[in-house]
N, C-alpha and C positions, 0 to 999 in steps of 0.2 A: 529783318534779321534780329532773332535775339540776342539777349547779353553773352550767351554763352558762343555763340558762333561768332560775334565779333572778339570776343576775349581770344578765340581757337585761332581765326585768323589775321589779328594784329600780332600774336607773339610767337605761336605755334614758331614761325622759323628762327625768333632772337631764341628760343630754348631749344631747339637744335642743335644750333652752331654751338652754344653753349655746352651741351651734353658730348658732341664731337669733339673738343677741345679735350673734354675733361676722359674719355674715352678713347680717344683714339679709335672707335670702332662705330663705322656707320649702324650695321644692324640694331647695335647694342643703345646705341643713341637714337635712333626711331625709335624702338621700343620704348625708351624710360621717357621719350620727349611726347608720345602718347600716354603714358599713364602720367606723368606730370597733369598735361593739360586736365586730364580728365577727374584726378583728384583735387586739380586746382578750381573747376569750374562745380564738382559735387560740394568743394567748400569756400566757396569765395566769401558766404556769409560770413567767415571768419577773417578777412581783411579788414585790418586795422587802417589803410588806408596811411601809414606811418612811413612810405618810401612806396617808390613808383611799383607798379604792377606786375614790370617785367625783373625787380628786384627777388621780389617775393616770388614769383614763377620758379626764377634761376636757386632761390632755397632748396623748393621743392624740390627740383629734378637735382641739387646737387644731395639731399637726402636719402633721394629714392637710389642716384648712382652710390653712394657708400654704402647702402645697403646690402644692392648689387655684391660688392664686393667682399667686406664681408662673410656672405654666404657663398659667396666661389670660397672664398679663405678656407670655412666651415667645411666643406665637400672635401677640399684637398687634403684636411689635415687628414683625413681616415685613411690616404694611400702614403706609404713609404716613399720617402722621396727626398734627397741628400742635394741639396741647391752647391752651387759650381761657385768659382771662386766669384766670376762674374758675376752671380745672383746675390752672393753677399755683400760684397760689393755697392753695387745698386740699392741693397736692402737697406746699408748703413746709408747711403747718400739719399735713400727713398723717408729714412727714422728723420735726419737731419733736416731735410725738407718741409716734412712735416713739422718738425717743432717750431722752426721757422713760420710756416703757414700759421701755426696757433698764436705763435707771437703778436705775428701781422692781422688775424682777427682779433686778439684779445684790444690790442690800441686800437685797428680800426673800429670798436665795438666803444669807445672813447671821444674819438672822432668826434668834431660839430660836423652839422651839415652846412655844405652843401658835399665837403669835401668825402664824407663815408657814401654818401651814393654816390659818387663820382668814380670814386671811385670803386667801390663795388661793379659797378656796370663798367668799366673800362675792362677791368681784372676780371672777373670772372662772369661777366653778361659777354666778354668779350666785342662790346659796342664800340662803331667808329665814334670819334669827337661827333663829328656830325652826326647823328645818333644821337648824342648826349646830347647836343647841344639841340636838339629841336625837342627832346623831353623834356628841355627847361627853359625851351622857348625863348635859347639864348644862343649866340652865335658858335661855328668850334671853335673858335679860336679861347674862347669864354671856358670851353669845355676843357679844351688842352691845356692851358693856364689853373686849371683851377686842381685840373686832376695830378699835374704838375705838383702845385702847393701843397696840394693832400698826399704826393706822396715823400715830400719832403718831411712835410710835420712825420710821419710815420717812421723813416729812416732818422732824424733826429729822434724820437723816442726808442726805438730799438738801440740806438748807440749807449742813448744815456741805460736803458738796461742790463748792457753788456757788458760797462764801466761798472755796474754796481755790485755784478759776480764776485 
């Protein structure tokens, strides 16, 4: 077996489940969980080797899905179309969300390790502790505890943030 069919089938399913979370749509998640692998396997020459494997995967397919969307955005804007109380709604809780999300990578991107890939793969690898915890060849409980701490230190920093407004 080569490296590329072993890379396809050790993560091919943690970047599914990944893509299904972040989509909510099976089709749409097989598709980008295929071209993930396969732009991840045409460049693997360019892993840094700087965080786990399946780290770096979950990038990619979380790139390719914003892209994704995006380009749906891009399509819709040419049709007339007056969004319902409900849509703005969700829009502003969808704006909120997100700035939230940047917050939380801007300090996760601050983060020491172990606790930013702990947490990155709990959060959006969507991995069991066990999971985590045999990636680092530590027990889950190791993994629960730690993913824990990391996301304490991150809620402590978002507070002191939001004190400083």
């Amino acid at each position: 077996m080569d490296q590329s069919d072993k890379i396809f089938e050790t993560y091919y399913e943690d970047v599914l489940r990944f893509l299904r979370g972040l989509s909510r749509d099976e089709y749409l998640a097989e598709e980008l969980a295929q071209e993930t692998m396969y732009r991840a396997i045409k460049s693997i020459h360019t892993f840094r080797g700087d965080s786990d494997l399946r780290v770096w995967l979950c990038s990619i397919a979380k790139n390719l899905f914003f892209t994704h969307v995006k380009k749906q955005r891009r399509a819709m804007q040419g049709e007339t179309w007056e969004p319902s109380e409900e849509e703005q709604t969700l829009s502003v809780q969808m704006f909120a969300d997100r700035e939230t999300a940047l917050q939380i990578h801007k300090i996760l991107h601050h983060l020491r390790e172990p606790y930013k890939e702990i947490f990155s793969l709990r959060v959006f690898g969507e991995l069991s502790f066990k999971e985590i915890g045999a990636v680092f060849q530590k027990s889950e409980h190791w993994a629960c505890v730690t993913y824990h701490r990391g996301k304490e230190m991150i809620q402590r920093e978002m507070k002191l943030r939001k004190e400083t407004l």
